[in-house]
VOGU-3710 file (C-alpha; in Angstrom, 3 decimals, decimal comma):
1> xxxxxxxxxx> 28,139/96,291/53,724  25,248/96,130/55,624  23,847/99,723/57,232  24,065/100,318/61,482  22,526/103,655/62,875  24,797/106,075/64,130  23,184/106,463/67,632  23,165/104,296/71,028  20,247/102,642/72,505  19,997/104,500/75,965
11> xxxxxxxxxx> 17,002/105,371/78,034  18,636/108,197/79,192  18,935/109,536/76,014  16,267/112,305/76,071  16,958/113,114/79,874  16,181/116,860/80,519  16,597/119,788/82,502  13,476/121,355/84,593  14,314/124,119/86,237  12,025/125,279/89,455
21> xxxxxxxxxx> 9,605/128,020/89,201  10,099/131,787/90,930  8,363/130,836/94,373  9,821/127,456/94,380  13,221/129,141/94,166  15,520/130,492/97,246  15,760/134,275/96,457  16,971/136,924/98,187  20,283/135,092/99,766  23,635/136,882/100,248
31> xxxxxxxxxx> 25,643/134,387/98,724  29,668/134,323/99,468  32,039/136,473/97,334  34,749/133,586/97,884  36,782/132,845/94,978  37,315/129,327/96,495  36,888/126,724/93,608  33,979/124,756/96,174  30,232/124,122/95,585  29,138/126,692/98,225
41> xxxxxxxxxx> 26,175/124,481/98,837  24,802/121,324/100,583  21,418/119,642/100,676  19,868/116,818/101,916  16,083/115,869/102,598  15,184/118,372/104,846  17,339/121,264/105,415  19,698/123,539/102,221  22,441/124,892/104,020  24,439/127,788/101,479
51> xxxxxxxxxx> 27,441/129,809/102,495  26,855/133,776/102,624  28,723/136,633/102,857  29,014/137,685/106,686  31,047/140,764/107,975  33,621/139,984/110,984  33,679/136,227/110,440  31,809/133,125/108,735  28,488/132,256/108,472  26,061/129,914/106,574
61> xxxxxxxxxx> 22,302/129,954/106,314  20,305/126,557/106,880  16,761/126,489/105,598  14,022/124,293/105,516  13,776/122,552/101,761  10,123/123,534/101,441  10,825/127,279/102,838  10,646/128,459/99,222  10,472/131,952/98,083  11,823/135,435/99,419
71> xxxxxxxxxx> 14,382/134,755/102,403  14,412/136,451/105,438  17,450/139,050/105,110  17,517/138,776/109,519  17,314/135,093/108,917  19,287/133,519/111,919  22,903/131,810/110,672  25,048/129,271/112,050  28,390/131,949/112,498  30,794/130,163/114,970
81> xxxxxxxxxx> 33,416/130,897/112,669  35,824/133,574/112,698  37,024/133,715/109,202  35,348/133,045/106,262  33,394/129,546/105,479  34,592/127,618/102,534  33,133/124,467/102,879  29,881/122,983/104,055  28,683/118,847/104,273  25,895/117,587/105,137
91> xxxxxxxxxx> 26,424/113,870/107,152  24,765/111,693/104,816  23,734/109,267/108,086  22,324/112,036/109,695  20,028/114,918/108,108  20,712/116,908/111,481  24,313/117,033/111,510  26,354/119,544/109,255  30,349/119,715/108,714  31,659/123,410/108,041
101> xxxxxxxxxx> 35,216/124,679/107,382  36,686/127,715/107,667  39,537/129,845/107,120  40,274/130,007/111,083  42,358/126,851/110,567  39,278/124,836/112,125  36,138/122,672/111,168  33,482/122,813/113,143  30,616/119,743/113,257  27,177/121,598/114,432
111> xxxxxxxxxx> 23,947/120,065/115,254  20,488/121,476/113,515  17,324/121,635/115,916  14,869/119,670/113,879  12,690/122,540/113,175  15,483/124,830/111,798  17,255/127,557/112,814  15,443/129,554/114,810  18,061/131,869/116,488  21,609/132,046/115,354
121> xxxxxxxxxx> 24,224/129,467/115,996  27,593/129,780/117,588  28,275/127,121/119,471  29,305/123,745/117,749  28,983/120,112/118,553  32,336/119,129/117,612  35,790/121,586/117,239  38,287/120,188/115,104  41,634/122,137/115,840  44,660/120,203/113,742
131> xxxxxxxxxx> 45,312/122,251/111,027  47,880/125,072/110,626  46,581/126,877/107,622  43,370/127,661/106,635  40,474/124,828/105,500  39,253/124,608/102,278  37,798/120,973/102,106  35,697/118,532/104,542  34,401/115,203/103,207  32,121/112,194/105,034
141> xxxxxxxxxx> 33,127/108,289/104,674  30,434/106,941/102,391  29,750/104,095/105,319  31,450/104,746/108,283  29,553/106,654/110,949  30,984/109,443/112,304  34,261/109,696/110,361  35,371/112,793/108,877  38,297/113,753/106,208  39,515/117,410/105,972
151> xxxxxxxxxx> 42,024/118,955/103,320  44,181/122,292/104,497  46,233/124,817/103,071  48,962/123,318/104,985  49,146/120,513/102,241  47,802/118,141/104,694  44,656/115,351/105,008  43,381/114,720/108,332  40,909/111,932/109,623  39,039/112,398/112,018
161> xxxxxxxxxx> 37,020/110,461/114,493  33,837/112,117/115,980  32,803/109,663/118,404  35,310/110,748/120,618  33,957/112,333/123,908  35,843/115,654/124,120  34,006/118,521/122,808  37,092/120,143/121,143  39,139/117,370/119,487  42,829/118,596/118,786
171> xxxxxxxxxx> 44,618/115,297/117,411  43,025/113,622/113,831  43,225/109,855/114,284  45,313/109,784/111,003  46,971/112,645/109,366  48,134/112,222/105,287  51,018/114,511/104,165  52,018/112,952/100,551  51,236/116,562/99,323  53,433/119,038/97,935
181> xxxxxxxxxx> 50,660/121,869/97,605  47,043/122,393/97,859  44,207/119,487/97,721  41,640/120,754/94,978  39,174/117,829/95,703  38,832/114,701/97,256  36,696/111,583/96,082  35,822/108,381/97,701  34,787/105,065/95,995  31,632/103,088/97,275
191> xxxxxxxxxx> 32,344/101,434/100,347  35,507/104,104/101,082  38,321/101,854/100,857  39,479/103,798/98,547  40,320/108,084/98,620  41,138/110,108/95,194  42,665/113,265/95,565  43,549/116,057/92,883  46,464/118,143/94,179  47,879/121,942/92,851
201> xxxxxxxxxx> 50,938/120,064/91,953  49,157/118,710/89,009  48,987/115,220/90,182  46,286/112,781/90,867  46,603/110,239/93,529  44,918/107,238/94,882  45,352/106,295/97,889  44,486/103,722/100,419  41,353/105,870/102,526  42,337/103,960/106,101
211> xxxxxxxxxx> 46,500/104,392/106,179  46,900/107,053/103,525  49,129/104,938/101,717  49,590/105,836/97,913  48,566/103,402/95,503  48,529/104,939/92,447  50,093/108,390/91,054  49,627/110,276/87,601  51,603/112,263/86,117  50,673/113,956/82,687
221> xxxxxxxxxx> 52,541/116,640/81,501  49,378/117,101/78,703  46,626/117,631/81,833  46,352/119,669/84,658  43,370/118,118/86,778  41,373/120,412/88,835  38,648/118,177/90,460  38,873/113,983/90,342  35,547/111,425/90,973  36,021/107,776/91,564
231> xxxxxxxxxx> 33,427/106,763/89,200  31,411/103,886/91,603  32,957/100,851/91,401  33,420/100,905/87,626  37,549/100,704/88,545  38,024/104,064/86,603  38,628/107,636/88,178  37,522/110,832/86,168  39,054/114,085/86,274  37,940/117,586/84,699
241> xxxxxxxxxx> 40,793/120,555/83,914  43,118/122,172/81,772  45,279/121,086/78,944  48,630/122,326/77,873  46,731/125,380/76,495  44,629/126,398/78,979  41,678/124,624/76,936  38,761/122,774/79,588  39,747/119,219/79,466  38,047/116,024/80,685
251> xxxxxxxxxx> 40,031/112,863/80,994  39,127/109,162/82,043  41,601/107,084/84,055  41,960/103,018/84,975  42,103/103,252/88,320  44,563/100,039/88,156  47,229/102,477/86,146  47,370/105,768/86,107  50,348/106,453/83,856  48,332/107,314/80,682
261> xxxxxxxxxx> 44,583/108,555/80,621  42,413/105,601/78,608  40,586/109,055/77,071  41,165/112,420/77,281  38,932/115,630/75,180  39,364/118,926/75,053  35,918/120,945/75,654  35,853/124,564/75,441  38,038/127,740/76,263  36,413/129,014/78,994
271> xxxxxxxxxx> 38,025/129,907/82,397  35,304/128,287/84,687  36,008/125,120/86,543  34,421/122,016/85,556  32,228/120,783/88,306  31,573/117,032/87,727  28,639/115,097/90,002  28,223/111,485/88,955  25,449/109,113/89,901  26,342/105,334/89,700
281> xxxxxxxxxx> 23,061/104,566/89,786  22,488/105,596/86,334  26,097/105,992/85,530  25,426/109,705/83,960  27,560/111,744/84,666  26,765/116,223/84,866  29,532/118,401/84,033  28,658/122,120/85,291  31,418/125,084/84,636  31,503/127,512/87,375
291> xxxxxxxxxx> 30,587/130,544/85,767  28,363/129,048/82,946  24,521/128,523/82,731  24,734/124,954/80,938  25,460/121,761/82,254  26,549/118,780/79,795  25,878/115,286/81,136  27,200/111,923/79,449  26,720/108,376/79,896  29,430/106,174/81,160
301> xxxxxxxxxx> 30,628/102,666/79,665  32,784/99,984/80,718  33,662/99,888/76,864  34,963/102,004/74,946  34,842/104,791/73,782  33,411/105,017/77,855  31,780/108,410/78,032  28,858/109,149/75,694  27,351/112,635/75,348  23,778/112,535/75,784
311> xxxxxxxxxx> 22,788/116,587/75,599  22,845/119,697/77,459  20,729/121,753/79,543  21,447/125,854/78,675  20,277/128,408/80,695  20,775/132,404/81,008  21,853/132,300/84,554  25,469/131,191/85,667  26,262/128,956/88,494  28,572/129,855/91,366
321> xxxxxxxxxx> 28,223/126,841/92,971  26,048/123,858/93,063  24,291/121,503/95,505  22,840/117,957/94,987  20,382/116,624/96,335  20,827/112,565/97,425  18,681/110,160/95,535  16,145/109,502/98,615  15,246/113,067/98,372  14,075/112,638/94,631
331> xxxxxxxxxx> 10,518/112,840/93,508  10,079/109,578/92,231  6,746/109,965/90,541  8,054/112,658/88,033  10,499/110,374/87,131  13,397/112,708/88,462  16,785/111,121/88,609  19,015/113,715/89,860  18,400/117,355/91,628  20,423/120,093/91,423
341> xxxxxxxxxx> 20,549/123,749/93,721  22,353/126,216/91,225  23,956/128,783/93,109  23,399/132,394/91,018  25,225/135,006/92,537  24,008/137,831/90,381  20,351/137,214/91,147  21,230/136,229/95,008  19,139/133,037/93,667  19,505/129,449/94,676
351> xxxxxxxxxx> 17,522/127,705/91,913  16,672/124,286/91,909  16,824/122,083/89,015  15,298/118,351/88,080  16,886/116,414/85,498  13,803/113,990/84,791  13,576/111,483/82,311  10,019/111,351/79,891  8,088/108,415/80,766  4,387/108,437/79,837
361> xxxxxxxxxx> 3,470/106,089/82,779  3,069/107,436/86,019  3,793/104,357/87,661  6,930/103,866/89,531  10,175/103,485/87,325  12,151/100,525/88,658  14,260/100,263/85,661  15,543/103,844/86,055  15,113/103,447/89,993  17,684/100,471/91,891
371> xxxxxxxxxx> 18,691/99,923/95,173  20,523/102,810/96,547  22,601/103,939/99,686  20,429/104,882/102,394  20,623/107,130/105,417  21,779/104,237/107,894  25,436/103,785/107,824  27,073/100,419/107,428  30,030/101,067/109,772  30,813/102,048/113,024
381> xxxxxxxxxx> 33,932/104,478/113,367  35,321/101,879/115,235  34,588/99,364/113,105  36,236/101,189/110,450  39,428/102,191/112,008  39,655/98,346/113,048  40,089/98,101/109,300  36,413/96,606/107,946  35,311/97,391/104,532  31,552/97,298/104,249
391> xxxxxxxxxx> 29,213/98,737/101,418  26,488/100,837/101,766  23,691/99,772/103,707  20,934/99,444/100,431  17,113/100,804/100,056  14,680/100,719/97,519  12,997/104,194/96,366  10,042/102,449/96,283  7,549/104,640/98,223  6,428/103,123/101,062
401> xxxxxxxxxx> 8,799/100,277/100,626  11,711/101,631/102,989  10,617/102,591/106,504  13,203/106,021/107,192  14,724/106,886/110,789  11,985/108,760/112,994  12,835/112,506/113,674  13,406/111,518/117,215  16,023/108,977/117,532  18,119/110,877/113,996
411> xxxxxxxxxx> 17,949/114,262/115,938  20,579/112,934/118,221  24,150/113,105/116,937  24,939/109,882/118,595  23,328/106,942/116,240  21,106/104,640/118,251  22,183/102,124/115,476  26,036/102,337/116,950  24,837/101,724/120,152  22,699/98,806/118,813
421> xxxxxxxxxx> 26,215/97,672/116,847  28,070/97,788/119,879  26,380/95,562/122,274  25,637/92,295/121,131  22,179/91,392/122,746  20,232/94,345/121,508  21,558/92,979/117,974  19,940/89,901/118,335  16,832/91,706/119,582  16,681/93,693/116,477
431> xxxxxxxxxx> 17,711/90,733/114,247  14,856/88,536/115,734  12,188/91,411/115,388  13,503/91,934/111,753  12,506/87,742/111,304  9,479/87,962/112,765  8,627/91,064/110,400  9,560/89,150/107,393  7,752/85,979/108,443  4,466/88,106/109,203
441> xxxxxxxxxx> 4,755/89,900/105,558  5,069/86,454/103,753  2,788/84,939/105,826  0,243/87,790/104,740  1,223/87,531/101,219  0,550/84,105/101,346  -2,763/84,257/102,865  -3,805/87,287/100,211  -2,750/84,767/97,415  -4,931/81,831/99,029
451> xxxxxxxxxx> -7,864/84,179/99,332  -7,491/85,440/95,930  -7,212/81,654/94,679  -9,933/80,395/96,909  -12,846/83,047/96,173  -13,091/84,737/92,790  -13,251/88,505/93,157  -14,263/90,699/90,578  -14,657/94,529/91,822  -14,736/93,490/94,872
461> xxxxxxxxxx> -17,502/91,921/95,080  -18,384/87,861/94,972  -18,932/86,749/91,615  -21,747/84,976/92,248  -23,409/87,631/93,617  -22,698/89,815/90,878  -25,426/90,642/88,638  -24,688/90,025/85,134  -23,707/92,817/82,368  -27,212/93,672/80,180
471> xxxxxxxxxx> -25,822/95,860/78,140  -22,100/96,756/76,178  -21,586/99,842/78,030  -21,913/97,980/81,415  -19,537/95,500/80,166  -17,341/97,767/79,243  -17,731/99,153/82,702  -16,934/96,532/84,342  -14,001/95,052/82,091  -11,997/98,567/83,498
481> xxxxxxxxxx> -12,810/98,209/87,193  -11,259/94,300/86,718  -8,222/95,770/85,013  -7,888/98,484/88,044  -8,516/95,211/90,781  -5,582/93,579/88,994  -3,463/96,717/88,956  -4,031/96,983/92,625  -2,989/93,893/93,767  -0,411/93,463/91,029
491> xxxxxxxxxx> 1,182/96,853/93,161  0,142/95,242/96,374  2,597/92,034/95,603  5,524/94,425/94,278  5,294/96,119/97,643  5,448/92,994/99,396  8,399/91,719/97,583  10,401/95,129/98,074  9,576/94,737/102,123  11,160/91,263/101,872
501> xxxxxxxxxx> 14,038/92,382/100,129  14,668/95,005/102,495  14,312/93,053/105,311  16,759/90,385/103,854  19,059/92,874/103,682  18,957/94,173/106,917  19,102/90,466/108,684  22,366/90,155/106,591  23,459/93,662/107,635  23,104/92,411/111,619
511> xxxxxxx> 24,424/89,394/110,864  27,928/90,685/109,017  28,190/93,095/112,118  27,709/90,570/114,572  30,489/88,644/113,206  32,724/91,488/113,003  31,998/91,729/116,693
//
């Protein structure tokens, strides 16, 4: 019988954790005392916005990603709230706009100056007033501008449309009420056809995200699920929570039929619950226990046995809470492939941590690195409602390969891209300029490539004005500026391919909302 190793080929196999220094941490923030079962934090490029504890009412703090170090206790808060805050999103199309929920029975949608906050906060852009119970849950579509899902104690999912004109918005465009107690967590898949919910009542459904209609239902008598993810568009959900025993369970689901879990494991016996963040990019998946200091991560498989431990990260300080960072916020050239803000309550510490991969090269990964959703959404709410389905809108992480929204036209809440969407000639405008882009960048490439072909370079000079080598150390010499020339323009070409990509994509972005149109 012939002799196979026991381990997997992966090149995530020796990911690990870095956790940030003292002065690159947060210290010195009065983090919540809510027992809610949430991740008390959001971040996104610029801003980390963490939910504290506030006398007569709710509050969270917004900072600046790079203010590192010992926080202001007098730091101005965003405290419109008058109960406690138990839930805080960032709007992943705008790094300006922030979703908060509250125990008042309302969600409030505020807008950030784009220098911080400088003075507190009270009054919102948006009130949400639907809900007859308190609200423990508020969730963005993944491409739908402006659309907004919250989750009550009242049993009940609301939708909500925020491109409507009134400041304080008292009817949800949709409301879901197939509950029979408390939503625990709500997923979406990629282009948020699709909405996974984990309920109190022990069940798991799956549901159509537009009508609310329930497609799918489980109902294990062996697991109690706590938290679900839609794993990407691998057509299999993922939930984390007890078994019969009160043991911390993890179990794998076909999303096509949810009668019996395809794989279900018991973990430990501790009390925490399991936090899962997945990242279909890599399709690892990060299992963090509130309460404990490690965090297990896995790789996912469309095969079985589907979910293969890779290692774990330990650590003497336990997590309250946790926020992630979104992949165009990553620092590409350490090789980092996902970024979490541990929320320690005992050391009133938000602590941020890199899981990186170990490259030698400090060249850009692309293996490790593929297209991604970007900050430009792919929908309007109108669109959406209509009842389109669209995927995200894709970038490259390539530095200087995707050209990001200017700070002026993302401060406002209203997208200039909807407006763009909506009226058909300043489409066309923006689809022509896009052509004439790509034309100029291939016609560049192509002259670069006749130039290079035409005149042989070497250093940068003309060959035959350069003066022979006399001796091996000049050879040598000039052998490793060649090698750097063809590493230049060897980069130069990749960066002209990614533009072209991206601009492809964008023309067929216009076009497919044109049509739609």
């Amino acid at each position: 019988m012939t002799w196979r190793p026991q381990y997997r080929s992966s090149k995530f196999r020796h990911v690990f954790g870095k956790a940030a220094t003292k002065e690159n941490c947060y210290d010195g923030v009065p983090i919540t005392r809510s027992v809610q079962d949430n991740h008390f934090c959001a971040v996104n490029p610029r801003f980390v916005a963490v939910i504290t504890e506030c006398a007569g009412g709710g509050a969270f703090l917004v900072l600046s990603v790079h203010h590192t170090g010992k926080v202001d206790p007098h730091h101005p808060r965003v405290s419109g709230h008058r109960g406690n805050v138990l839930d805080v999103k960032w709007n992943p199309f705008n790094d300006y706009c922030i979703a908060s929920c509250s125990e008042d029975t309302t969600v409030k949608v505020w807008e950030i100056p784009p220098h911080g906050v400088l003075k507190n906060l009270t009054v919102p852009w948006k009130e949400l007033q639907g809900h007859s119970r308190r609200v423990g849950l508020v969730e963005w579509h993944p491409t739908a501008n402006n659309i907004l899902f919250s989750a009550a104690y009242d049993y009940q999912v609301m939708i909500w449309n925020l491109d409507s004109p009134e400041q304080v918005i008292k009817n949800p465009v949709r409301t879901i009420k197939h509950h029979t107690d408390v939503v625990l967590s709500m997923s979406f898949n990629t282009d948020g056809s699709l909405l996974a919910t984990s309920c109190r009542d022990r069940k798991v459904r799956l549901m159509d995200a537009r009508s609310g209609n329930v497609l799918q239902e489980t109902n294990s008598k062996t697991h109690k699920a706590s938290k679900v993810l839609i794993l990407g568009n691998m057509k299999m959900l993922f939930t984390s929570g007890t078994s019969r025993y009160n043991d911390r369970q993890i179990a794998l689901w076909d999303q096509d039929d949810l009668s019996a879990p395809l794989l279900q494991e018991n973990l430990d016996g501790s009390s925490g619950v399991l936090f899962p963040f997945y990242d279909p990019d890599t399709h690892m998946l990060y299992l963090a226990g509130k309460g404990d200091g490690n965090i297990r991560y896995y790789e996912i498989s469309s095969e079985k046995p589907y979910i293969h431990f890779l290692t774990e990260y330990r650590s003497q300080s336990p997590q309250k809470g946790m926020g992630v960072m979104p992949k165009r916020g990553l620092d590409v050239s350490s090789c980092e492939v996902f970024r979490f803000y541990k929320v320690v309550t005992i050391k009133s510490l938000i602590e941020p941590l890199s899981m990186i991969v170990p490259r030698r090269s400090e060249s850009y990964q692309e293996d490790i690195y593929p297209m991604t959703a970007s900050n430009r959404p792919a929908l309007t709410a109108g669109e959406w409602l209509a009842g389109v389905n669209k995927g995200p809108v894709l970038m490259s992480l390539k530095p200087g390969s995707e050209l990001m929204e200017p700070a002026s036209e993302m401060k406002g809440l209203a997208n200039s891209l909807d407006t763009r969407r909506s009226h058909s000639r300043p489409g066309l405008l923006q689809l022509s300029y896009i052509q004439d882009q790509l034309e100029a960048t291939k016609e560049a490439g192509d002259r670069a490539e006749d130039d290079r072909t035409r005149t042989p370079v070497s250093n940068g000079e003309d060959l035959p004005l350069c003066s022979p080598p006399m001796t091996e150390n000049e050879l040598r010499m000039k052998f490793m500026k060649q090698q750097e020339e063809i590493r230049r323009l060897k980069e130069l070409l990749n960066q002209r391919d990614v533009r072209v990509k991206q601009l492809e994509l964008e023309i067929k972005n216009i076009k497919n909302s044109q049509m739609q149109s």
